[in-house]
C-alpha positions in Angstrom: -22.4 26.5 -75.2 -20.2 29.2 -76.7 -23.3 31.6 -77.7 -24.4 32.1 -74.3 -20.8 33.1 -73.0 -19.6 35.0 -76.4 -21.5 38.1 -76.0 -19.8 38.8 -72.4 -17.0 37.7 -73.8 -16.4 40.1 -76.7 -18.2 43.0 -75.6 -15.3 44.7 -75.3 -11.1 43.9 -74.4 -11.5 41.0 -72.7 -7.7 41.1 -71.1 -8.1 37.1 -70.2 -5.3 35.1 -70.5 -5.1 31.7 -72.4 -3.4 28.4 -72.6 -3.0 25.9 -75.5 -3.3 22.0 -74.3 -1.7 20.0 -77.2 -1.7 16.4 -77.2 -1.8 13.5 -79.9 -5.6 13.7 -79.2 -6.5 17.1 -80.5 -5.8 20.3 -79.0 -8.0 22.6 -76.4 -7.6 26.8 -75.7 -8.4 27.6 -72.5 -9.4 31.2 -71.5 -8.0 31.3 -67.7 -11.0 33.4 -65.3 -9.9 36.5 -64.0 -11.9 35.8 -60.7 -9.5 32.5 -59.4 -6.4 34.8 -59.6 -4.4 32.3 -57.7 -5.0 29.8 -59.6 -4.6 31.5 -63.0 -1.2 33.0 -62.0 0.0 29.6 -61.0 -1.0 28.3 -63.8 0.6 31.0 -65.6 3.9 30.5 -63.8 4.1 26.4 -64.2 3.1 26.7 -68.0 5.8 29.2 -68.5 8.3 27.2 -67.0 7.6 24.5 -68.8 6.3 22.3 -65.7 3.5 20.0 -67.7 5.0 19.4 -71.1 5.8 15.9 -71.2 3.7 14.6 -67.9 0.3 12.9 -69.0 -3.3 12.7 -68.6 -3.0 9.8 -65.7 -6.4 9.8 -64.6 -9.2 9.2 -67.4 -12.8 8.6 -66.3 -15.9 9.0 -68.9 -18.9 11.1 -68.9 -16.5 12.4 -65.8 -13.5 14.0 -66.1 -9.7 13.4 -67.3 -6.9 14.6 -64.8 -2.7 16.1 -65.1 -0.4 18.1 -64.3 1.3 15.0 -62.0 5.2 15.3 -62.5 5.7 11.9 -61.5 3.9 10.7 -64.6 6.6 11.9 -66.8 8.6 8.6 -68.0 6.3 6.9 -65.6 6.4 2.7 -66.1 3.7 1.4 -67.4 1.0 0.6 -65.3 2.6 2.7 -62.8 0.2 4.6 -59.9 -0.1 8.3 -60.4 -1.6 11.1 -58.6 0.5 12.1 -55.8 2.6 14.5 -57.2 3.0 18.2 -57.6 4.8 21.0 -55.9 5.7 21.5 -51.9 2.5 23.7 -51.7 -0.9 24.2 -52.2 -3.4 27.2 -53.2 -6.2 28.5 -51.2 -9.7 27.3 -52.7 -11.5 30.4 -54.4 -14.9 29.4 -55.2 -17.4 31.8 -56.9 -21.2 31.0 -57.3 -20.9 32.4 -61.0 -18.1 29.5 -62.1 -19.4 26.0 -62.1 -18.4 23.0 -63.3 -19.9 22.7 -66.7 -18.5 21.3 -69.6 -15.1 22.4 -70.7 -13.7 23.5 -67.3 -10.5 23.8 -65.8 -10.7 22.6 -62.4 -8.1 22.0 -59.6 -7.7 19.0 -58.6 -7.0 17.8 -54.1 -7.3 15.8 -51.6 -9.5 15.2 -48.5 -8.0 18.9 -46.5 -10.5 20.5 -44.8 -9.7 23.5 -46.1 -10.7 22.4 -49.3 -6.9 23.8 -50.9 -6.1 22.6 -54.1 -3.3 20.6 -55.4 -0.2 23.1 -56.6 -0.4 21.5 -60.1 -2.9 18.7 -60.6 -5.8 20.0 -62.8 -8.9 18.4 -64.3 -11.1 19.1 -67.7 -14.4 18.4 -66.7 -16.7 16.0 -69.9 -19.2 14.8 -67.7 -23.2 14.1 -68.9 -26.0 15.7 -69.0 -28.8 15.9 -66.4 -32.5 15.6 -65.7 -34.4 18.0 -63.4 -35.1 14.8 -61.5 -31.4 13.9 -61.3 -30.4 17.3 -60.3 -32.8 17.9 -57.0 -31.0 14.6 -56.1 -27.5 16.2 -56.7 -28.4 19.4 -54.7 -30.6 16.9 -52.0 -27.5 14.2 -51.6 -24.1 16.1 -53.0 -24.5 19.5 -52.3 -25.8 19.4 -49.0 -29.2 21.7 -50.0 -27.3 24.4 -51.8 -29.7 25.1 -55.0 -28.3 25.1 -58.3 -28.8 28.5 -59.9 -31.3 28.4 -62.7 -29.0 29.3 -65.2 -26.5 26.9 -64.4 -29.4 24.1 -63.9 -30.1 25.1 -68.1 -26.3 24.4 -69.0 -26.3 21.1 -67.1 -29.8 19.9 -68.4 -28.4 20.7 -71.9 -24.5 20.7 -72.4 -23.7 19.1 -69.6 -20.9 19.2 -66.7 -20.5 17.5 -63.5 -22.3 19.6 -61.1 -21.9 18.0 -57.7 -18.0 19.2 -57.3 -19.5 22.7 -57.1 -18.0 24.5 -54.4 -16.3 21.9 -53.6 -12.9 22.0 -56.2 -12.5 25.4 -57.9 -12.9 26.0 -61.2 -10.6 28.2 -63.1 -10.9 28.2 -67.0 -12.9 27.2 -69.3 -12.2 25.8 -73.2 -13.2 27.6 -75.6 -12.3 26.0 -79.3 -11.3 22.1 -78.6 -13.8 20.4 -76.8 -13.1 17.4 -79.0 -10.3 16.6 -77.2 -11.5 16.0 -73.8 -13.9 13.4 -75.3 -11.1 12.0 -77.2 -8.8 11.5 -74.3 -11.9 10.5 -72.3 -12.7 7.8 -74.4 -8.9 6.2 -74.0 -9.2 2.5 -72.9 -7.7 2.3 -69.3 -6.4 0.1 -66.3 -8.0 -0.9 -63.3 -6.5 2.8 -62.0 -8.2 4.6 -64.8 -4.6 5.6 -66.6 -4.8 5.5 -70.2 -3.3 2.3 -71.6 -1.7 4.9 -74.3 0.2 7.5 -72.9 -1.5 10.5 -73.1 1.0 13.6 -72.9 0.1 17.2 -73.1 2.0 20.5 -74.0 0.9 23.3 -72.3 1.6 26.6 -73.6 1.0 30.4 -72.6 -0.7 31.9 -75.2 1.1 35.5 -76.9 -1.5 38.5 -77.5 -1.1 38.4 -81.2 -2.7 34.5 -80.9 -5.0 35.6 -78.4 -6.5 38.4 -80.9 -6.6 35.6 -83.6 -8.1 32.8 -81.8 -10.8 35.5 -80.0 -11.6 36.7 -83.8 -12.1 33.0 -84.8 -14.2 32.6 -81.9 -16.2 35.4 -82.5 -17.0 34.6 -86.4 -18.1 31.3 -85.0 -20.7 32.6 -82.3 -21.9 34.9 -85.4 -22.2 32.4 -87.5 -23.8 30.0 -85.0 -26.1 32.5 -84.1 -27.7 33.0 -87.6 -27.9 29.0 -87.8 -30.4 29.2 -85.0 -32.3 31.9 -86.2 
């Protein structure tokens, strides 16, 4: 997975933005796409204020996806419904055909508008499974309403993985790039009937500072090197 987007990546400065997501579960970096600037700026802005530390990962569903950023789930009682919170506002959906929902991404989370506006808060990181030809002509057939799955993206899903019938449909915004363990940690958390975690699961999201950035992307690049001469 990393291989194929390293070489974009680091070609040169890649002035992206990141985000740490800590939890008792492992911890995820998340480079934030420069083409959902809505999205990553109100990221940004909650992160920096501090908005998500402390609320949980209510919604858990395997080979799927595991969803935050509720405010009401901080303190929340046990057993408690979640999902309904978030700021007096949405943001406009901003779909590209080059982001997709593979595995690793940062997705918004909505509901049922029209529109197809995301929630002002709630996001998701996307686990989900990996798929057969067969099983994808279906998805693009049934889910997706004829649109064709790009080659490309058709390789990542046949291989890594991803949920690809939300395409288009919720935007994508970010994508990890060191801590995939922890989505299939959290993912793997036993659960209620409302698929929150019976353990609270609570995050700490932090804005990343440049001299972290420049570590973490020098990390990242020694591993695509060295992953690269494993395959040869």
């Amino acid at each position: 997975m990393r291989i194929d987007i390293f070489d974009k990546l680091f070609g040169g400065s890649t002035k992206s933005q990141y985000v740490s997501i800590k939890t008792d579960k492992g911890e995820a970096f998340i480079r934030l796409y420069n083409e959902t600037p809505l999205h990553r700026d109100n990221f940004i802005k909650l992160a920096k204020s501090g908005y998500f530390n402390n609320t949980l990962f209510h919604r858990v569903i395997p080979s799927f996806m595991i969803q935050g950023g509720d405010p009401d789930s901080k303190n929340a009682a046990p057993g408690k419904m979640l999902g309904d919170g978030g700021p007096a506002y949405t943001i406009p959906a901003e779909f590209n055909d080059s982001l997709f929902h593979k595995k690793g991404t940062l997705a918004a989370a909505r509901d049922d508008n029209p529109a197809k506006a995301s929630s002002g808060s709630q996001f998701y990181l996307v686990q989900g499974k990996t798929y057969t030809d067969e099983e994808l002509d279906r998805v693009e057939k049934v889910r997706l309403k004829g649109r064709k799955i790009p080659v490309q993206q058709r390789a990542f899903y046949k291989t890594v993985g991803g949920t690809p019938f939300l395409d288009q449909n919720y935007t994508v915004f970010g994508e990890i790039v060191k801590g995939f363990e922890m989505v299939d940690a959290i993912a793997g958390a036993a659960r209620d009937q409302n698929d929150r975690p019976l353990e609270n699961i609570s995050m700490q999201v932090t804005v990343m500072k440049k001299k972290d950035i420049k570590k973490l992307e020098k990390q990242l690049k020694q591993d695509a090197f060295r992953n690269k001469l494993i395959m040869k």
